[in-house]
Every structure is written in C-alpha cells, then in structure tokens.
C-alpha positions in Angstrom: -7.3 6.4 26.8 -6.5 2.7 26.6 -9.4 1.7 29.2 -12.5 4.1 27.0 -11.4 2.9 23.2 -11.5 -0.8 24.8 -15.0 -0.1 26.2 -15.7 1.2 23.1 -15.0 -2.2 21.3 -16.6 -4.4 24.1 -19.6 -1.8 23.5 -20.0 -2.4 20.0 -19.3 -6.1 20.2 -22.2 -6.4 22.4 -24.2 -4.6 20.0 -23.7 -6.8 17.5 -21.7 -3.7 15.6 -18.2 -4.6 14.9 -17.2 -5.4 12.3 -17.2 -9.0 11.4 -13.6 -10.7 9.8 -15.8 -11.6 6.6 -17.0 -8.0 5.9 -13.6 -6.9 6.3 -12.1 -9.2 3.8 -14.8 -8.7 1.6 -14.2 -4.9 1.6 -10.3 -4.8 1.6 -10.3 -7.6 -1.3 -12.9 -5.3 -3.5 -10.8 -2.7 -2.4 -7.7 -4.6 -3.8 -9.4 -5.5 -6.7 -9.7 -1.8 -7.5 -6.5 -0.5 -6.5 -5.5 -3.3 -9.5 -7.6 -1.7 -11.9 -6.2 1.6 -10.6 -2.7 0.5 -11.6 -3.3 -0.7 -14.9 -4.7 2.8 -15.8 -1.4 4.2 -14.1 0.9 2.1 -16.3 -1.7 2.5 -19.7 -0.3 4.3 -22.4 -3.6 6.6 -22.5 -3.1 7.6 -18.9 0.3 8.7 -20.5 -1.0 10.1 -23.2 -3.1 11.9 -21.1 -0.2 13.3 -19.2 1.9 14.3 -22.1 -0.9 16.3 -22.8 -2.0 17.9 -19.6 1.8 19.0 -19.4 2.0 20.7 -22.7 -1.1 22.0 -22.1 -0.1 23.4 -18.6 3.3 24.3 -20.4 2.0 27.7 -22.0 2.3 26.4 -25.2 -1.3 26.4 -27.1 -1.8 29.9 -25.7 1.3 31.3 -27.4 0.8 29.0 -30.1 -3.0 31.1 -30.1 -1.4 34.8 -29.7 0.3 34.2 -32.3 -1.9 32.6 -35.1 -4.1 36.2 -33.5 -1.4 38.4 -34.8 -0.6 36.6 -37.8 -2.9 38.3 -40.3 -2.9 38.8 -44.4 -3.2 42.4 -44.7 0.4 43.6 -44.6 1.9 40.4 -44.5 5.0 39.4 -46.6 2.5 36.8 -48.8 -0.1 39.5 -49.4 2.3 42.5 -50.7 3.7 39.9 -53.6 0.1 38.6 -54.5 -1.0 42.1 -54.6 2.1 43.1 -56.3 1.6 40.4 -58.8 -1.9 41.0 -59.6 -1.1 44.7 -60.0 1.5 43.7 -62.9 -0.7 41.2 -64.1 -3.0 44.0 -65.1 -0.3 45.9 -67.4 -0.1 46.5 -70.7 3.3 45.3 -70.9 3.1 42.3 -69.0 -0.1 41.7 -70.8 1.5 41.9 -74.4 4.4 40.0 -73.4 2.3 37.0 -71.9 1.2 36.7 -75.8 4.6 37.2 -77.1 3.8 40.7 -78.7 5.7 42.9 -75.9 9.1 43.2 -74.4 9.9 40.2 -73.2 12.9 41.1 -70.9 11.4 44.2 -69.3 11.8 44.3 -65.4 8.4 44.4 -64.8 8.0 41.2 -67.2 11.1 39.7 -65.1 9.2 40.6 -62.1 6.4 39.0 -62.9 7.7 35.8 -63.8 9.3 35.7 -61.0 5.9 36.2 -59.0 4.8 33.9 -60.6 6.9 31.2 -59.8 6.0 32.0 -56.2 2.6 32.7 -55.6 1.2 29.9 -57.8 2.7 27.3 -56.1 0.0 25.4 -53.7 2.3 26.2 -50.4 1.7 29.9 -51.2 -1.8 29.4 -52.0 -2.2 27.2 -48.5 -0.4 30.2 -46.9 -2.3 33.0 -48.1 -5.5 30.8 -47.3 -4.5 30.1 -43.7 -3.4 34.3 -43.2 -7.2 35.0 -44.0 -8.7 32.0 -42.3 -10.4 33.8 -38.8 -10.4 30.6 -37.3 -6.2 30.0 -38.2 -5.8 28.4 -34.2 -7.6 25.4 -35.5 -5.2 24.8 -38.5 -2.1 24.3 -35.8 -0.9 21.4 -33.9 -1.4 22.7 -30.4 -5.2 22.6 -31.8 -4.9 19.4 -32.7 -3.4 18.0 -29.5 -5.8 20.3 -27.0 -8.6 18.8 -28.5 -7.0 15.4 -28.0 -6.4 16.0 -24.7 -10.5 17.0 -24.3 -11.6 13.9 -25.8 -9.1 11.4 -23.6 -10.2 13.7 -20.9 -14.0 12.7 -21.3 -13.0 8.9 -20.8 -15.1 7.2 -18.7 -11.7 5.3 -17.0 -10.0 8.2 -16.9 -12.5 10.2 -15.1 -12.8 6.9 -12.8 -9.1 6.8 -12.3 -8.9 11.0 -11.2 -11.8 11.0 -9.1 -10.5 8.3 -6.7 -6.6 9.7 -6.9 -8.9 12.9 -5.7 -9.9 11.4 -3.0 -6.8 9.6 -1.8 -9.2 6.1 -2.0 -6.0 4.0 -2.5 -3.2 6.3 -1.1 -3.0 3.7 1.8 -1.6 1.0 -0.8 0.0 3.1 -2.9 2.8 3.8 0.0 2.2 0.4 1.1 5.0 -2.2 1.2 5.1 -5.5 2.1 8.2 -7.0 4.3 6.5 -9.7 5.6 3.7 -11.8 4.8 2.9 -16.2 5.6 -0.3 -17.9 4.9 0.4 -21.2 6.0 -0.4 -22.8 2.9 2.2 -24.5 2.6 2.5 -28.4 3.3 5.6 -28.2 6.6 6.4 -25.2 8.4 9.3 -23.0 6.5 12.1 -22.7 9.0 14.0 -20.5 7.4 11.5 -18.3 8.0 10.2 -19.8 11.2 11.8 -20.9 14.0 10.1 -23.8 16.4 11.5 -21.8 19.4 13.3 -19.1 20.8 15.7 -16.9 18.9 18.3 -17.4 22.1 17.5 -21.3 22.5 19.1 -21.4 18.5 21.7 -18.2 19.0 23.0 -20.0 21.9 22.5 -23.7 22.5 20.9 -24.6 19.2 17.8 -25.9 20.6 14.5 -24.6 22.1 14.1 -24.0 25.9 11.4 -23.4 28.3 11.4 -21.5 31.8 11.7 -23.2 35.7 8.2 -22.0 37.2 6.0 -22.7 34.5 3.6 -25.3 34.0 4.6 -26.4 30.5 7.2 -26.7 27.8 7.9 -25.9 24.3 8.3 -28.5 22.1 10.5 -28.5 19.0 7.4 -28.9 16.9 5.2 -31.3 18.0 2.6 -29.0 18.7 2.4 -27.1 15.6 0.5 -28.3 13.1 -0.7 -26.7 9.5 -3.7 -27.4 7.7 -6.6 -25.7 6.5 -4.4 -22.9 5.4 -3.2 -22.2 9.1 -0.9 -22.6 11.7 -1.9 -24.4 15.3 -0.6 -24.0 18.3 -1.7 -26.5 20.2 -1.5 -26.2 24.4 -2.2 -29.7 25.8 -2.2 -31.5 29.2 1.0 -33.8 28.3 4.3 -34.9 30.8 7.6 -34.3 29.2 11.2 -33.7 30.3 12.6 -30.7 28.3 15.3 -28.0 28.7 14.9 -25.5 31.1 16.7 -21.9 32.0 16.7 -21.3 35.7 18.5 -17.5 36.5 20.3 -18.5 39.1 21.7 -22.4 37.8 21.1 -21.7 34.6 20.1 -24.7 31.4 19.0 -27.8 33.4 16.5 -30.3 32.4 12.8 -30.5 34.4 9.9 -32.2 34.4 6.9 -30.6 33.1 3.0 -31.4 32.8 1.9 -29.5 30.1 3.4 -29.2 26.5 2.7 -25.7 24.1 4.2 -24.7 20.9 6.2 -21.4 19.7 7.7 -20.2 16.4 10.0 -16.9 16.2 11.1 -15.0 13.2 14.3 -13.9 14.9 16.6 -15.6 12.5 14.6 -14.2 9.1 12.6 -11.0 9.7 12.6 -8.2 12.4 10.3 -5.0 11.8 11.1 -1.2 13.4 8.1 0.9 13.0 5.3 -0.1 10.3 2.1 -2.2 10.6 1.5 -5.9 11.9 -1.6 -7.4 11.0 -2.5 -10.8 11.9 -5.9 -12.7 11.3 -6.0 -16.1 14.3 -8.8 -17.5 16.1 -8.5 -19.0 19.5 -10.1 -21.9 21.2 -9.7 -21.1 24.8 -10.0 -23.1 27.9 -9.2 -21.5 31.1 -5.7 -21.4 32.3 -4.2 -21.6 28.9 -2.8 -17.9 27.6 -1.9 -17.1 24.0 0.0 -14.7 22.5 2.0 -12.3 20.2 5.0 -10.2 20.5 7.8 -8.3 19.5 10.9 -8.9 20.7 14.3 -7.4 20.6 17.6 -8.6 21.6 16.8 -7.9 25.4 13.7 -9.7 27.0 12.8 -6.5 27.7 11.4 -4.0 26.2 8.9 -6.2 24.7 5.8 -5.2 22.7 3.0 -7.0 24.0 0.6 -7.3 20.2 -1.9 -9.3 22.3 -1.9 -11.7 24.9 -5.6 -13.0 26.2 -6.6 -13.3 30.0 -7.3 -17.3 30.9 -10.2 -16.8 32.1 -13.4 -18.7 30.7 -14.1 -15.8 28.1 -11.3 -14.6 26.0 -10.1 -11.2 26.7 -7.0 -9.7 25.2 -4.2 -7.7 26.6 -1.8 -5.3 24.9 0.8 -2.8 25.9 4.3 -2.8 26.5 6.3 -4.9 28.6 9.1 -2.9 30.3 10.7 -5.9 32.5 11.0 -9.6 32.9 7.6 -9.6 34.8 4.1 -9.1 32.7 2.9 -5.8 33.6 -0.5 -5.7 31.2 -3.6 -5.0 33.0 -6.9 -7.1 32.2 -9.2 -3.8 33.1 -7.4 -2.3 29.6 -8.1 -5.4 27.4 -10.9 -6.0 25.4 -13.5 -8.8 26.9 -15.7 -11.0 25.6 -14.6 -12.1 22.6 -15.6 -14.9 20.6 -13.9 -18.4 20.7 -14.0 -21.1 18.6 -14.8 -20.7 15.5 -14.8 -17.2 14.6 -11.5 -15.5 13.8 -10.1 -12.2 15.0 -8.2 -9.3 12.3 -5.9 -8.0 15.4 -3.6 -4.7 13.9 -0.9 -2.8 15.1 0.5 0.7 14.2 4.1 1.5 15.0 4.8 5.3 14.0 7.7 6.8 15.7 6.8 7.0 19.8 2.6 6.2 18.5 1.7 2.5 19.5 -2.0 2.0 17.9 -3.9 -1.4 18.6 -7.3 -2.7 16.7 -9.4 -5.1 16.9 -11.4 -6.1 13.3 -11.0 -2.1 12.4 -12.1 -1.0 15.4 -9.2 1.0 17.3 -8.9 0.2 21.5 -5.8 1.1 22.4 -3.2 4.0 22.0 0.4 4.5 23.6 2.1 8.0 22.8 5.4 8.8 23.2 6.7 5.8 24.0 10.5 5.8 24.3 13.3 3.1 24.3 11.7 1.4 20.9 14.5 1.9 18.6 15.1 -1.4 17.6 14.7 -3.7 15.0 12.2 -6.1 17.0 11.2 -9.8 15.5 8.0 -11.7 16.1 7.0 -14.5 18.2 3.8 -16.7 18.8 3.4 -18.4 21.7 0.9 -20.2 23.8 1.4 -21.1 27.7 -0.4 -22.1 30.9 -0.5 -19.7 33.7 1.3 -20.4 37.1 -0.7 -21.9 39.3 -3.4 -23.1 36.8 -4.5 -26.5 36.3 -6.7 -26.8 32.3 -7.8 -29.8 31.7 -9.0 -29.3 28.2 -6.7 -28.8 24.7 -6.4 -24.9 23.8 -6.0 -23.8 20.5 -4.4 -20.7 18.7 -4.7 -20.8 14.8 -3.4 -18.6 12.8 -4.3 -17.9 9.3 -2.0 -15.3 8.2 0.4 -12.7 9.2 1.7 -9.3 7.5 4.1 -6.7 8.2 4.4 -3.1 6.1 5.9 -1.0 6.2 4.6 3.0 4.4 7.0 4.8 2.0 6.4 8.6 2.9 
C-alpha cells in the first residue's frame, strides 16, 4: 500500500498536480479566517437567541400554548355568562328605575347589577372578552410573539451562513482541534527550554550532546543552527572537529570527525502519543548528506521514522518505522523527485491508535495499520547527517519554518 500511494505522489508531482505549499496556505488560512467568523457567530448573543428559541420551540410549548387559545372560546365562558347576565338586568324595569333613583334601590337584582358592573366595565374584562372572540387569539400570546422571533432571526443571512457549513461539517476538523505544540522560529535565539541542541540522553545523562563512532560527522552544541527568515537551519558542512562520541562496546570517548551537522530534540519540553505532526521545511540537498525527523521514545527503538530523505542527487523521502538500532526504511517506498532548494515541503503525519498515515503537501503516500508497540509518549527530533561511507563536498541545508502537533478531542 505504501509503494502505490507513493507512486501516486511521484505521479502527480510529475504532472505538475500536487499541490503547491502556497495554495495550501492560502486555502487553510481562508479556511481559518472562516472558522473565525464561525466562532464569533457561536459565541453571539443572536446565535443564542436563536437557540433559546429553537429549544422552546422544539419544547412543545407554542403548540399547547395554540390548543389551548383553540379551546378557549366566549360562548360559555365564565366572562360571557356575566356580560350576558348583566345586560339581561340592564334591561329591567327595576334596575332601570333604580339607575334614575326612582326604584328600589337595595333589590338583589339592583345589588347584582352593581356588582356586574364593577366587573365587566373594567378594561381587563373588556380586553378579555375581546381576546375570547378574537379567531385569530394564538397571535395575542407570547409563544406567538417568540415563534415569529425565532422566523425572522432564522432568515438571517449569518445565521443561515453559520447552519449551512455546521451542515456540512466544513470546520468540524478545527472545532476538535487542539494545539500541544507549535514553533515558528520567529524568534531572535533558539528557545531551549523548548529545544534542545542535542540528544535527550546526551542532557539526561552527561549533560552535553554526543555523536556516534562510525559516522562521518558530529553534532555540535549549536553551531550549526542558525534562525533567520522565520526558520530554523540545520546546516551539514565539510568541517574537522573533535567531539564526544558513544562507542557500545567502550562507551563516551572523544574522536575525530570530518564533518559537523546540527540537531535539536524536544525531549525535555514536549512528547506527543497519537495526534497529528505537521511540519512545513525545505531542503537543499547535496549528495551524501541525509535529513531528518522523528519520534522518539525512551528506547532508541521503536522509532517513528516522519521522514528521512535518500542522499542521492534528487531528494527522495523515506518514512516508516524503525524497529531496531539499524535503519530499516526502504527507498523503493519513498517518494522521489522532489524539489530542492527553494521550494518548501508541508510533510504530515496521522497517529490514530495502530493507523500510521504519511502526506506529502495533502497528498497521502503512505499508510501503516495495526502497528503495535507504540504506546508511548514519544518526543521529536531534527536531525541532519552524512551517510557512512559518503564523501559531500558541498554545504546541505534543512530549514524549517514551522512545526505543529494536535491533538483531536473526540
């Protein structure tokens, strides 16, 4: 599966049909800008009006609140037996007379008139009676009042922005996004509390970087790193230096080496299990000269091999999982002919569970299922080197722009 998604990406590549880094910022920084906008609507107090709303409407509410202005009607009603009543007496003789002081004035039905009277004249009752007659009572209520509301926020142009694309899930990828890890290299010094200039073991255990007997070069403590530009350099360079070396059967001992390369680790600061590691870098290669980018746990091995290029004359990268001490990644699975130079790759990784997913500028070439013996906490670590047995003469270059690890809440 590895070997046809990376012919897939050299492929398109060669028809000019990957993606390029610029159209992909482009589109995930409009996208960004959108899934702002999104969350302003989200916090708005009309999008919580609106909600308020759509719950009482969904509540069953308004359609009681309907049923019942339906069955409340003035024939019968409490309010239509007293105005009939007092109309009826109204009409007497003997409440007539007594309204012009000629009659009885302390008759019952001249008490129960008056008494009426105080009632049904008062504007409530006269409100009352007119809302038992009115056909259209439902439009009187407050359930009326907030359904129609809840039709007119409804027909908001933002709102109906703000459903459509929470219908189609357009931003459901950043809404369970979360950052753990992120480093631009804008600033002025590398940060090494979040960085360190060598291996996590060189600090754990002798508090200073080491390299390995058998290869060409060494890691400096810094010296070739370099930030500028708003990225990070690792410089590999023909260069003889005495450094510190680990030999498995002697152990530390210093040696002389002919080329020096640079490394930073985020052992002491940051370590991801499962989640997503993107990283934007661009490589000037010259042949012998490998660069690369892993995660590592606190064994050398397992390690998971992010990318590490062939060092060749064309830039190829590598990925899988390293199982032991020796690299087992196979060039025939990478993905060749890649630019160099100038032009910058958007290299991403997928951790879910056993599910190892590599791409390449948004195009997928490699997939790893059920991988076992993962369940660690692994950190990061850049490195450049020269192969064994290789002689470059030029200065290789990895720069990288930026890094970011998330992690998805479910």
């Amino acid at each position: 599966m590895a070997g046809l998604s990376a012919q897939r990406v050299r492929i398109l590549r060669l028809l000019g049909r990957m993606p390029s880094v610029q159209r992909i910022e482009a589109r995930r920084n409009a996208l960004r800008r959108e899934f702002e906008r999104y969350q302003k609507f989200a916090a708005s107090p009309e999008y919580a009006r609106y909600q308020e709303l759509q719950r009482y409407q969904e509540s069953g509410v308004p359609e009681q609140e309907r049923i019942r202005c339906q069955e409340e009607v003035y024939e019968g009603s409490q309010e239509g037996n007293e105005l009939d009543e007092y109309n009826a007496l109204k009409k007497t003789k003997e409440v007539k007379l007594a309204l012009r002081g000629q009659g009885e004035q302390n008759s019952a039905a001249f008490r129960r008139f008056q008494e009426l009277q105080k009632h049904v004249e008062t504007p409530a009752f006269a409100e009352r009676v007119a809302y038992l007659r009115d056909k259209n009572k439902f439009r009187r209520t407050e359930a009326y009042a907030k359904l129609q509301e809840l039709k007119v926020l409804s027909k908001s142009r933002e709102l109906q922005w703000y459903l459509s694309h929470e219908a189609k899930g357009t931003f459901a990828e950043l809404v369970r996004e979360r950052v753990l890890f992120f480093d631009d290299f804008t600033a002025s010094a590398l940060d090494k509390k979040v960085w360190l200039p060598r291996f996590f073991w060189g600090e754990a255990l002798v508090g200073r970087g080491y390299s390995f007997i058998g290869d060409p070069h060494c890691y400096t403590e810094g010296d070739n790193l370099t930030l500028g530009n708003s990225a990070l350099v690792i410089e590999t360079r023909p260069e003889a230096r005495k450094a510190l070396a680990w030999d498995k059967e002697l152990g530390f001992l210093p040696a002389d080496f002919s080329y020096t390369s640079g490394l930073i680790c985020s052992g002491q600061s940051f370590r991801m299990q499962e989640g997503r590691l993107e990283v934007k870098l661009r490589i000037k290669s010259v042949p012998g000269v490998y660069h690369a980018l892993y995660l590592a746990g606190e064994t050398r091995a397992p390690q998971i091999d992010i990318f590490r290029t062939t060092s060749g004359k064309k830039v190829a990268l590598m990925s899988g999982v390293t199982r032991n001490e020796v690299n087992s990644l196979n060039a025939a699975d990478g993905v060749g002919a890649l630019p160099s130079g100038e032009d910058y790759f958007l290299l991403r990784f997928d951790w879910e569970g056993t599910t190892l997913r590599w791409s390449i500028n948004d195009t997928p070439y490699m997939t790893m299922e059920n991988v076992k013996g993962l369940d660690m906490p692994m950190y990061l670590v850049f490195a450049s080197g020269v192969e064994p047995g290789a002689a470059p003469t030029g200065v290789a270059q990895m720069a990288i722009d930026w890094v970011r690890c998330t992690s998805y809440n479910k």
